[in-house]
Backbone as CSV, one residue per row, in Angstrom:
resi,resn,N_x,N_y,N_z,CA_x,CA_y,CA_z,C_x,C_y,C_z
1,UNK,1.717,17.199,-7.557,0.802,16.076,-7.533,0.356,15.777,-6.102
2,UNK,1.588,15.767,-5.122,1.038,15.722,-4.017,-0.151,16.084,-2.884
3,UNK,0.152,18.137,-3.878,-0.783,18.511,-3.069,-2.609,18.639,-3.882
4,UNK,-2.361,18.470,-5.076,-3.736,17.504,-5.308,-4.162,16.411,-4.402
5,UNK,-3.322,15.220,-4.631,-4.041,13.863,-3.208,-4.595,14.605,-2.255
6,UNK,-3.483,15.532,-1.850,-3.956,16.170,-0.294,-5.219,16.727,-0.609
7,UNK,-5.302,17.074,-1.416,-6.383,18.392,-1.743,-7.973,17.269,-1.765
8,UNK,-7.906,16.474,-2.711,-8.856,15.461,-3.353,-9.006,14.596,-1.618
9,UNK,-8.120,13.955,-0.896,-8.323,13.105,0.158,-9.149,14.438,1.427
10,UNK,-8.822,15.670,1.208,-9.637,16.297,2.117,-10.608,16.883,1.885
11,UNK,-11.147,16.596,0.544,-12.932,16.725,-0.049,-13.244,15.450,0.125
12,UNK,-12.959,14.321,0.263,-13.366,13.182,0.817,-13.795,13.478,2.041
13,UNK,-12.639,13.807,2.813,-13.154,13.822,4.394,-13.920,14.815,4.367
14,UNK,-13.946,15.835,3.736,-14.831,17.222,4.182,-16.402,17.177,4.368
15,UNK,-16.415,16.363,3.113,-17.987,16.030,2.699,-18.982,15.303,3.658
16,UNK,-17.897,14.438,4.115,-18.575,13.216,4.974,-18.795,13.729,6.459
17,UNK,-18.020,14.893,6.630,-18.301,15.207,8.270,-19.204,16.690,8.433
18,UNK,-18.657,17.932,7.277,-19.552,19.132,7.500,-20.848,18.807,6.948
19,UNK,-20.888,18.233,5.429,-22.002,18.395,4.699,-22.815,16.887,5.122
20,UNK,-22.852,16.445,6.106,-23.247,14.808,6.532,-23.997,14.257,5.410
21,UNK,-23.103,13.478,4.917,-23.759,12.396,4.146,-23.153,10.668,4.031
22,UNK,-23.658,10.042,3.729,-23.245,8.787,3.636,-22.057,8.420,2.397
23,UNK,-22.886,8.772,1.358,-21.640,8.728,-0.072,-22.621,10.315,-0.540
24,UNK,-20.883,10.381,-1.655,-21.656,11.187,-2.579,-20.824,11.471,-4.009
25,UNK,-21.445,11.855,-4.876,-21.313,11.201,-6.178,-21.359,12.738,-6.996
26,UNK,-20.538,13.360,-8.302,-20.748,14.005,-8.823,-19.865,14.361,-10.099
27,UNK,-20.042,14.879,-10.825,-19.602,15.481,-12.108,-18.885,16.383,-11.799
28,UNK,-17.467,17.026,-12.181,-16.714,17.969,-11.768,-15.916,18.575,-12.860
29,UNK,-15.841,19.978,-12.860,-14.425,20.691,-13.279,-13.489,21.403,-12.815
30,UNK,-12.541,20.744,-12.775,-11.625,21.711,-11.642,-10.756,22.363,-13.271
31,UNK,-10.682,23.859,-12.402,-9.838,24.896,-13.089,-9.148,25.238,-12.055
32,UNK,-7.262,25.296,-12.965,-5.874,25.684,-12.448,-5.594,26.987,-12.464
33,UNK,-5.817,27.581,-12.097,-5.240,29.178,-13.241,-4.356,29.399,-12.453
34,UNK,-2.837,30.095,-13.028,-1.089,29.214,-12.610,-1.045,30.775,-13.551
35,UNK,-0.311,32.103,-13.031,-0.238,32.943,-13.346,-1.280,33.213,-14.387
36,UNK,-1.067,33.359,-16.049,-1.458,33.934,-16.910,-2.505,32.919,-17.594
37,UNK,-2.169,30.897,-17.092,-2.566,30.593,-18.094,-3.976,29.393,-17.115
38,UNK,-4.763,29.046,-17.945,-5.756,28.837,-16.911,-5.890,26.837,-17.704
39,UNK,-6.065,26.507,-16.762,-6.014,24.760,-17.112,-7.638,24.096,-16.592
40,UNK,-8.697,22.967,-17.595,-9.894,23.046,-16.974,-9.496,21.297,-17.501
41,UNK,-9.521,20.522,-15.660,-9.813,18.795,-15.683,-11.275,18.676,-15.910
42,UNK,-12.106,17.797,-16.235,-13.112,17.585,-16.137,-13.223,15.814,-15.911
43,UNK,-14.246,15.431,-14.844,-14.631,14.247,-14.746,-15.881,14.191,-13.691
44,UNK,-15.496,12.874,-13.101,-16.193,12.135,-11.937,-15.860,11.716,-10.937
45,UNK,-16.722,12.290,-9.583,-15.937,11.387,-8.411,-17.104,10.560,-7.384
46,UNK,-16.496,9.804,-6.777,-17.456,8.968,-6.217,-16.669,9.159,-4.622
47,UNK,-17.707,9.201,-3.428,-16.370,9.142,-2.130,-18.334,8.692,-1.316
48,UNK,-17.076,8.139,-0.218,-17.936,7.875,1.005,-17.716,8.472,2.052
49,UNK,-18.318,8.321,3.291,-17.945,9.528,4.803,-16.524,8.444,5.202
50,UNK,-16.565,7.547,4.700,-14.976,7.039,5.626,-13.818,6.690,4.526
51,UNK,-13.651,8.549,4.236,-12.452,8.473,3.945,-11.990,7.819,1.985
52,UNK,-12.934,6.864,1.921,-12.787,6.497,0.358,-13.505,6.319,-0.440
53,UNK,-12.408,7.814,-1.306,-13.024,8.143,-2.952,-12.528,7.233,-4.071
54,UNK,-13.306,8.011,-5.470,-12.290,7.641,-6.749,-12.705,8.727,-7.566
55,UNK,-11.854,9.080,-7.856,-11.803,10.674,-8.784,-11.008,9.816,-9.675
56,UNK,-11.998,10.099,-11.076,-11.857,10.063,-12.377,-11.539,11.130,-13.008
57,UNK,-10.567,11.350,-13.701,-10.137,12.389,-15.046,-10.069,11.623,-15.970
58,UNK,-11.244,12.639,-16.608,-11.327,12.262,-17.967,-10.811,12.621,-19.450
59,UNK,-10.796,14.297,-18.661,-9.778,14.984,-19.790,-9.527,16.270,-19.268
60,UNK,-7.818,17.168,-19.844,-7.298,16.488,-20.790,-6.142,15.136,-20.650
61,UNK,-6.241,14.933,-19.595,-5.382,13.762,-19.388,-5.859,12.350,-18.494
62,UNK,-6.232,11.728,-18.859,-6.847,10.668,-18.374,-6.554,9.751,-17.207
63,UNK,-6.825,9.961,-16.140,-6.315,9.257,-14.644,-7.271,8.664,-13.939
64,UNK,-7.128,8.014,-13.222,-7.877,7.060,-11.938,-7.074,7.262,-10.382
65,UNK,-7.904,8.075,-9.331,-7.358,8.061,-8.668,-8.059,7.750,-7.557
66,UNK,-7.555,6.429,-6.696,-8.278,5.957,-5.409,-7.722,6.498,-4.384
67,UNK,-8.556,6.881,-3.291,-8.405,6.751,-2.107,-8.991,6.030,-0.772
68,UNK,-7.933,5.638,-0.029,-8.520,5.690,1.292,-7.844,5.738,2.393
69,UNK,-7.981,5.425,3.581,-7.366,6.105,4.725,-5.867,6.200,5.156
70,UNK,-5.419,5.140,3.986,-4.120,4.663,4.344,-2.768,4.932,2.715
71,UNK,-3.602,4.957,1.701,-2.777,5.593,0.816,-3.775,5.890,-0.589
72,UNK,-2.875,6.686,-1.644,-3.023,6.883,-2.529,-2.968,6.208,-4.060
73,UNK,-3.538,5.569,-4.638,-3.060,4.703,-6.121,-3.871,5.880,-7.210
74,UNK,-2.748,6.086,-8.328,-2.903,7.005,-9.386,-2.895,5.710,-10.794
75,UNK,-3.740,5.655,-11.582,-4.205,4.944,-12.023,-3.850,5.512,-13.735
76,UNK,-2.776,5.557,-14.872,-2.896,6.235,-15.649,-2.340,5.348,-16.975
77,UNK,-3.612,5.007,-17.561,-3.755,3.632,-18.559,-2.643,4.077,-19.934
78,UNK,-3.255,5.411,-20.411,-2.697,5.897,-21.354,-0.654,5.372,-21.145
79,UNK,0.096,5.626,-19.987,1.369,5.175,-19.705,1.097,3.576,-18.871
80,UNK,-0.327,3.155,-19.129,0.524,1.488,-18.485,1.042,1.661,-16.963
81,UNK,0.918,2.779,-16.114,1.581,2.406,-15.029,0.739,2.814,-13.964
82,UNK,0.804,2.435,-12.605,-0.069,3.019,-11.486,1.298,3.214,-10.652
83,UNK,0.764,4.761,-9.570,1.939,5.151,-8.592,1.042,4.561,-7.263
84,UNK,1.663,4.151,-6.245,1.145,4.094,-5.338,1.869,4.804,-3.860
85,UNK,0.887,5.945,-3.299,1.639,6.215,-1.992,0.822,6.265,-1.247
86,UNK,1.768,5.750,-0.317,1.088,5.207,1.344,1.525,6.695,2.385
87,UNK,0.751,6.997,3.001,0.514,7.978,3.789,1.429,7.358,5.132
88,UNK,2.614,8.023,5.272,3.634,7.586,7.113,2.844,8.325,7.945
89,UNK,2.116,9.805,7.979,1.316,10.081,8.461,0.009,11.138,7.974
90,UNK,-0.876,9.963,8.398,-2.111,10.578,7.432,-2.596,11.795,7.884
91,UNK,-3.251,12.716,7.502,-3.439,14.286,8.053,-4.421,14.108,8.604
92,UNK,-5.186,14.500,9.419,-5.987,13.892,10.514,-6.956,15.044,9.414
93,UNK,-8.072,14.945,8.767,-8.357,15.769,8.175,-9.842,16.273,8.931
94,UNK,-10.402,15.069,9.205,-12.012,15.185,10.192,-11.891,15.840,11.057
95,UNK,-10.961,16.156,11.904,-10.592,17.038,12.877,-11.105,18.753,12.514
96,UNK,-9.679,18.970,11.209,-10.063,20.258,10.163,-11.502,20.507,9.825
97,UNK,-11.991,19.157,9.498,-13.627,19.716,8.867,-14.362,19.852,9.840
98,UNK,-14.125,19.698,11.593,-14.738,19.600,12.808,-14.706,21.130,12.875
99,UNK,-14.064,21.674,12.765,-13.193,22.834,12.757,-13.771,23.923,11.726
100,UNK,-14.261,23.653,11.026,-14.256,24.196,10.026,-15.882,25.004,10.030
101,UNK,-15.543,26.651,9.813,-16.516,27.600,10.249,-17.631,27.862,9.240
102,UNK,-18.644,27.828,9.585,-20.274,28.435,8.837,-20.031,29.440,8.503
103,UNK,-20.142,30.086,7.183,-20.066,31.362,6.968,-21.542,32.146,6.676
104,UNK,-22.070,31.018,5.618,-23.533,31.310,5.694,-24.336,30.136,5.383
105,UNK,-25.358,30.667,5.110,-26.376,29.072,5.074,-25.783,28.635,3.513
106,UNK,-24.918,29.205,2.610,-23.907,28.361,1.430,-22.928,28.683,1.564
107,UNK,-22.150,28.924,2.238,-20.496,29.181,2.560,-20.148,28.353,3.703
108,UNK,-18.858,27.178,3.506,-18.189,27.088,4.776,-16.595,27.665,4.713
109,UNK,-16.272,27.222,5.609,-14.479,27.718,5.387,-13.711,26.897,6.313
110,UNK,-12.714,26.429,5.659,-11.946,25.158,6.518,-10.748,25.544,6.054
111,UNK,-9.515,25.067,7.067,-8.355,25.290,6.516,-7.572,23.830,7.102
112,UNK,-6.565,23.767,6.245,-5.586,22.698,6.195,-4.367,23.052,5.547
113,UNK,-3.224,23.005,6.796,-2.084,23.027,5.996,-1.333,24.387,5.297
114,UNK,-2.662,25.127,6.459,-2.260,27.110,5.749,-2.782,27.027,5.026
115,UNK,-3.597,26.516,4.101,-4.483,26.795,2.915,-5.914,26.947,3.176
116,UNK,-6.671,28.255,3.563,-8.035,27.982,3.491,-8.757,27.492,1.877
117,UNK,-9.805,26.939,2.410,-10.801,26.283,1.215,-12.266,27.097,1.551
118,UNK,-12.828,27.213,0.610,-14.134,27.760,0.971,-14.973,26.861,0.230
119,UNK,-16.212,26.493,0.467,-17.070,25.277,0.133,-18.116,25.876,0.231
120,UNK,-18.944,26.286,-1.074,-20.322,26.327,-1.500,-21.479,25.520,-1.393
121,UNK,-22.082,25.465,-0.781,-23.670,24.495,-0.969,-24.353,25.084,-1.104
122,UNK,-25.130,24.230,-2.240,-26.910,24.325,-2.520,-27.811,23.131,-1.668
123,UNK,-28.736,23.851,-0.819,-29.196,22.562,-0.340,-28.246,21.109,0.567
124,UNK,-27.521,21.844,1.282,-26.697,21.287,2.136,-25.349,20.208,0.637
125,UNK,-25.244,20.153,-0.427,-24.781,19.716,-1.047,-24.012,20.566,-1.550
126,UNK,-22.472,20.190,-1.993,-21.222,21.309,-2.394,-21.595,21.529,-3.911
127,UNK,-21.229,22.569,-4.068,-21.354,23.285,-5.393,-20.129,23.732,-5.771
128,UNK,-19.154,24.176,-4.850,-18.151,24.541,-5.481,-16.975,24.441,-4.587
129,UNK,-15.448,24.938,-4.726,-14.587,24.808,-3.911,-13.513,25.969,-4.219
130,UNK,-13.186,26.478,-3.519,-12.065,27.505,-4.399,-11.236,27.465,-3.156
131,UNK,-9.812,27.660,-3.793,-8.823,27.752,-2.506,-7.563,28.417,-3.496
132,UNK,-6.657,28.186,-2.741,-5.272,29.071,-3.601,-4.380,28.184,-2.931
133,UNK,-3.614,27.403,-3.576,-2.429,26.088,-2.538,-0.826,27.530,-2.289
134,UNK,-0.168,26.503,-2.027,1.200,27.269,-1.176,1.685,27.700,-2.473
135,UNK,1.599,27.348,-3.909,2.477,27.740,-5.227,1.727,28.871,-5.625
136,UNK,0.351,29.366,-5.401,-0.302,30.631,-5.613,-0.865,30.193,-7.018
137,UNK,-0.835,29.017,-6.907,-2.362,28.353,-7.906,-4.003,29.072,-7.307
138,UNK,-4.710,29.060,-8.695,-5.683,29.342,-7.785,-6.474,28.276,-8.400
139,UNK,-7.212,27.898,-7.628,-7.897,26.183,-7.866,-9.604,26.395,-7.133
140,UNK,-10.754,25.896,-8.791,-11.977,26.229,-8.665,-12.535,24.912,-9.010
141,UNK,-13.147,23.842,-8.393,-13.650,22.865,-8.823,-15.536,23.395,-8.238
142,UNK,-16.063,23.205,-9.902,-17.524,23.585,-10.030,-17.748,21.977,-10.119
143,UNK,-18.890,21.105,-9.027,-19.767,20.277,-8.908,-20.849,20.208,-9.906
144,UNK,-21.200,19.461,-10.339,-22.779,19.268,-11.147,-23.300,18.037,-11.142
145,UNK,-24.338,17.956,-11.264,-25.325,16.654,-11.187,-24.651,15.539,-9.973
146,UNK,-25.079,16.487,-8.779,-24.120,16.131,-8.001,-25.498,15.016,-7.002
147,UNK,-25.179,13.971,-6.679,-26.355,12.753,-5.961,-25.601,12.684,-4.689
148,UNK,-26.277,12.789,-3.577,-26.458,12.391,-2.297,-26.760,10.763,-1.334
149,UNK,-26.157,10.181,-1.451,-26.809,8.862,-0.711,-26.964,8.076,-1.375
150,UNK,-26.473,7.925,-2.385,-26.817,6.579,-3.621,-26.092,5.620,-2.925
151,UNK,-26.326,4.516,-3.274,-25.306,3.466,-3.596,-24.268,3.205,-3.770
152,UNK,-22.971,3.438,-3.527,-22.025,3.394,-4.045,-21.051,1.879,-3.664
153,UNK,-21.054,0.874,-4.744,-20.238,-0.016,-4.461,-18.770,0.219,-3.901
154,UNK,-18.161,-0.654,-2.563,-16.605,-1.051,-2.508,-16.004,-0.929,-3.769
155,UNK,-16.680,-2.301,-4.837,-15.960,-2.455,-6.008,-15.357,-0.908,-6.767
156,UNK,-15.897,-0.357,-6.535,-15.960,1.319,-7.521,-15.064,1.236,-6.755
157,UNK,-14.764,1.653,-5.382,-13.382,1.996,-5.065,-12.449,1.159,-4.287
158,UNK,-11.713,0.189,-5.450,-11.348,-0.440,-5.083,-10.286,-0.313,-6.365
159,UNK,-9.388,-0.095,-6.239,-8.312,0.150,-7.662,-7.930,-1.340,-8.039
160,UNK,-8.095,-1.176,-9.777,-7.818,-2.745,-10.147,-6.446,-2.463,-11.254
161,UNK,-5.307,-3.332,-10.681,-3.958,-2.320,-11.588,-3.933,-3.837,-12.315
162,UNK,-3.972,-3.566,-13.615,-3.482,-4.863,-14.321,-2.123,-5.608,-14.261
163,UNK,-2.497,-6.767,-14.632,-0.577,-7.301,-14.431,0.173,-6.452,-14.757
164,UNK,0.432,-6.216,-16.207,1.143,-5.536,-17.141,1.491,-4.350,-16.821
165,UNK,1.088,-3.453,-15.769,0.877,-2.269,-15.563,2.786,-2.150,-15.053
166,UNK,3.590,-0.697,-15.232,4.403,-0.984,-14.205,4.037,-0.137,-13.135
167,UNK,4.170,-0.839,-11.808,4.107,-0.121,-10.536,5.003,0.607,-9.517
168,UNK,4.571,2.272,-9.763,6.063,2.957,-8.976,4.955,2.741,-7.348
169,UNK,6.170,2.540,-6.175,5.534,2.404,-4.847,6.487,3.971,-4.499
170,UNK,5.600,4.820,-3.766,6.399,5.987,-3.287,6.257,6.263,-1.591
């Protein structure tokens, strides 16, 4: 789980510093494929250039997950509970995406953490992401109906945990 946040908090930062934009907004499927057997999330995410998103899963398992510069809240209604972790030290990630090499006018390549990522654009906007984490996952999130510069309210990312909820702090 961890290295999802990590993964999700450094397409936040990535977006906002290689691909310059203000917010940006899109439809997503990320596929797991974990030796033999292949796993496909599908949702929505919303992020701004400083640092805070909200990645929605919609299925097959239903989550809310905020970010911003200082921690993580996992949002998962179906169990009633939200996790929350606070970052002791946050990965300096803007640095990485400073860093991070042109391959062609739709390829970049950034690495974090020993893991390169490679990042597709159409029209200066990401299309895709593929990387392989330290467990030898291989991990493909395809973008669609992906918006540039909209609007995006605080409120959207701003995690709202109900009373009732129980709350693990990690």
């Amino acid at each position: 789980m961890k290295k999802i946040l990590a993964f999700l908090l450094f397409c936040a930062s990535a977006f906002g510093v290689t691909l310059n934009f203000v917010t940006l907004q899109s439809d997503f499927v990320q596929t797991i494929t974990s030796e033999n057997e292949t796993v496909d999330y599908f949702g929505k995410f919303y992020a701004k250039s400083n640092n805070r998103a909200y990645w929605i899963y919609e299925r097959p398992t239903p989550k809310k997950i905020y970010f911003d510069k200082n921690r993580v809240v996992v949002i998962e209604d179906a169990l009633e509970q939200a996790i929350i972790s606070k970052f002791e030290k946050a990965p300096n990630l803007i640095d990485v995406v400073r860093n991070a090499v042109k391959i062609t006018d739709t390829l970049y390549k950034a690495k974090y953490d020993g893991v390169e990522y490679l990042i597709t654009v159409k029209n200066y906007i990401p299309t895709r992401i593929d990387y392989e984490d330290k467990l030898g996952n291989k991990i493909k999130i395809t973008l669609s109906n992906t918006k540039k510069d909209f609007k995006i309210s605080d409120d959207l990312l701003t995690p709202v945990i109900p009373s009732y909820y129980d709350v693990i702090n990690q």
